[in-house]
C-alpha positions in Angstrom: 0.0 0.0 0.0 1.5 3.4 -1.0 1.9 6.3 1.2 -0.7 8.0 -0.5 -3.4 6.0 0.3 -2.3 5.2 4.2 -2.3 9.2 4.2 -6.4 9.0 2.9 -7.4 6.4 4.8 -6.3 8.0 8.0 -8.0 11.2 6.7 -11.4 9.6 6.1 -10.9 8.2 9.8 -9.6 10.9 11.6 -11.7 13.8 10.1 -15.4 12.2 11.4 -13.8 11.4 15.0 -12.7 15.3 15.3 -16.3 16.7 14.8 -17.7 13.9 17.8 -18.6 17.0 19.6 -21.5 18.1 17.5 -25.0 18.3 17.8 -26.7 19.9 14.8 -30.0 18.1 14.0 -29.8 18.9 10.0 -25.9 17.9 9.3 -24.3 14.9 10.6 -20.8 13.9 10.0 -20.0 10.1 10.1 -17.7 7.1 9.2 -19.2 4.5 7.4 -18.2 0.7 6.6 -19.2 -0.9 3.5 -19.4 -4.4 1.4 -19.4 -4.9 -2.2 -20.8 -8.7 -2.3 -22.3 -10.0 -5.2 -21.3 -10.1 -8.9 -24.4 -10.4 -10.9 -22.7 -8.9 -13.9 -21.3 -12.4 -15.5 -18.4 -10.8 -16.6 -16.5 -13.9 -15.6 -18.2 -15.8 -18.0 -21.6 -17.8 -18.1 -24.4 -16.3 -16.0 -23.5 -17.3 -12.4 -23.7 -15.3 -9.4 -19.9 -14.6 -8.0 -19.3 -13.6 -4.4 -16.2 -11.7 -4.4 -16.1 -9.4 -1.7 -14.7 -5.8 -2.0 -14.5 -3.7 1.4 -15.0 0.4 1.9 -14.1 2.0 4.3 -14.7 6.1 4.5 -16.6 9.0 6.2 -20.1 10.4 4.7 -22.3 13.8 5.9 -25.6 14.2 5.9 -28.1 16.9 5.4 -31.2 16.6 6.8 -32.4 14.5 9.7 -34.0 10.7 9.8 -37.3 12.1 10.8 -37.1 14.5 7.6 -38.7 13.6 4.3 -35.3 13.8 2.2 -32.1 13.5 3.3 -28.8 14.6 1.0 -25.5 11.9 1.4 -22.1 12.2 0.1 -19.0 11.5 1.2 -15.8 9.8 -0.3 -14.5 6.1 0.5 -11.5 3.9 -0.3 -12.7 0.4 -1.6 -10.2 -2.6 -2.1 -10.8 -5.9 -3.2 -10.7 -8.4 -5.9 -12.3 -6.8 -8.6 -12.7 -2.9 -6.9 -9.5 -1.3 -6.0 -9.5 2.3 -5.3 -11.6 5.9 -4.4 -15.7 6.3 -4.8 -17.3 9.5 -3.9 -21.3 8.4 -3.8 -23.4 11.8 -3.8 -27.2 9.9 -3.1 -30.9 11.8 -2.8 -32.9 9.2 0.3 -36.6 9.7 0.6 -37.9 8.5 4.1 -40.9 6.5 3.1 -41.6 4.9 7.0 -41.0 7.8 9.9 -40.8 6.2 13.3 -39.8 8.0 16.7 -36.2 6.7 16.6 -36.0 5.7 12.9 -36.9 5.3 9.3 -36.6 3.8 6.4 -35.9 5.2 3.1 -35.7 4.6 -0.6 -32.6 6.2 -2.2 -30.4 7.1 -5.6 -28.2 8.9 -6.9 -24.6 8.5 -8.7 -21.2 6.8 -7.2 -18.4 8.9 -9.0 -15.0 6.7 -8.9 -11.5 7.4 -9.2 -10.3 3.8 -10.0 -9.9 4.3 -13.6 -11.4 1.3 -15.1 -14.6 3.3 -15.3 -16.0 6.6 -14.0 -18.6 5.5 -11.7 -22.2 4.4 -11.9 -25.6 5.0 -10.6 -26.7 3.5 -7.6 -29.9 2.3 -5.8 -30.4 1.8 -2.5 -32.6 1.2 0.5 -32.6 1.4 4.4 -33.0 2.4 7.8 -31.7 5.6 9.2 -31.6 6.9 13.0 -29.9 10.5 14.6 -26.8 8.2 14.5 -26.6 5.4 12.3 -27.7 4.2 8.7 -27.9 0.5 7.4 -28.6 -0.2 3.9 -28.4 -2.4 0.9 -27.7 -0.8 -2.6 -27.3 -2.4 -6.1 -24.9 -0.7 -8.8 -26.7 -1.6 -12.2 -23.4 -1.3 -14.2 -21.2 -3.0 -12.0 -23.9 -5.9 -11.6 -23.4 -5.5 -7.8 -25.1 -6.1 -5.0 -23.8 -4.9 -1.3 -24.5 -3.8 2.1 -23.2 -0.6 4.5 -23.3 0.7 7.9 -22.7 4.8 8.9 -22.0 6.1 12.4 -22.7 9.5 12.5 -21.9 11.9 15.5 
C-alpha cells in the first residue's frame, strides 16, 4: 500500500472522530463501513452469481435528519478488493418512506463517481433504515452488476 493511500485512509478516519462533539440536527458527519458482495454482472463468464467481496471503508455527511422527508448523502470512501480497487465519492438523494420516533426507512439514488480508472462511476440504488446516529442499507450498482450492504455512524 502506498503512502498516499495510508495518508487517505487515515483522513477519512480521523476527520469524522474530530467533529464527535457536535449536535446539529440537519448535518451529521459520520464514518461508514461498506461491502461490495455480489457479482451479478457475468463478466466472468456464463451467467452465475460470484461472491467476491470488496470492502470500503470512509466518512459520509448528511443533510437533513431521519425524521425529515429527504435527506442529501455524500462522502468519499476507499474500496479494495478483488475486482474494486481504489476511491468512490457516492453523492445519493434518500426519501424517508416509514418515519418512526427513533428511525426510518428510506428509498434512495443517486450516482457513485470513482477514481479507480477502469470506469467513471455508476448509478446506484439503494434502500434502508436511518436513525440520529446510524444508517444500514443495501444498494445495487446496475453497471457494476453489484449487489452490497453498509453501515454509517454518524456523531
Amino acid at each position: 500500500m502506498n503512502k498516499k493511500r495510508i495518508i487517505a485512509l487515515f483522513a477519512a478516519v480521523l476527520l469524522p472522530l474530530s467533529l464527535m462533539g457536535q449536535d446539529d440536527k440537519v448535518f451529521r458527519v459520520g464514518i461508514d463501513a461498506s461491502v461490495d458482495c455480489f457479482d451479478f454482472s457475468g463478466t466472468s463468464g456464463g451467467d452465475r452469481i460470484l461472491i467476491r467481496p470488496s470492502f470500503g471503508i470512509g466518512a459520509r455527511a448528511r443533510l437533513g435528519g431521519y425524521d425529515q422527508w429527504l435527506n442529501l448523502v455524500c462522502g468519499v470512501r476507499y474500496i479494495y478488493g478483488p475486482r474494486l480497487s481504489g476511491f468512490q465519492v457516492p453523492i445519493l438523494l434518500n426519501v424517508n418512506l416509514l418515519k418512526g420516533r427513533k428511525v426510518s426507512g428510506y428509498l434512495g439514488g443517486g450516482y457513485e463517481f470513482d477514481f479507480i480508472g477502469t470506469y467513471w462511476g455508476c448509478m446506484k440504488a439503494q434502500v434502508g433504515l436511518a436513525g440520529k446516529h446510524m444508517d444500514f442499507r443495501v444498494f445495487y450498482k446496475p453497471y457494476q452488476g453489484d449487489l452490497g450492504a453498509g453501515f454509517t455512524y454518524y456523531f
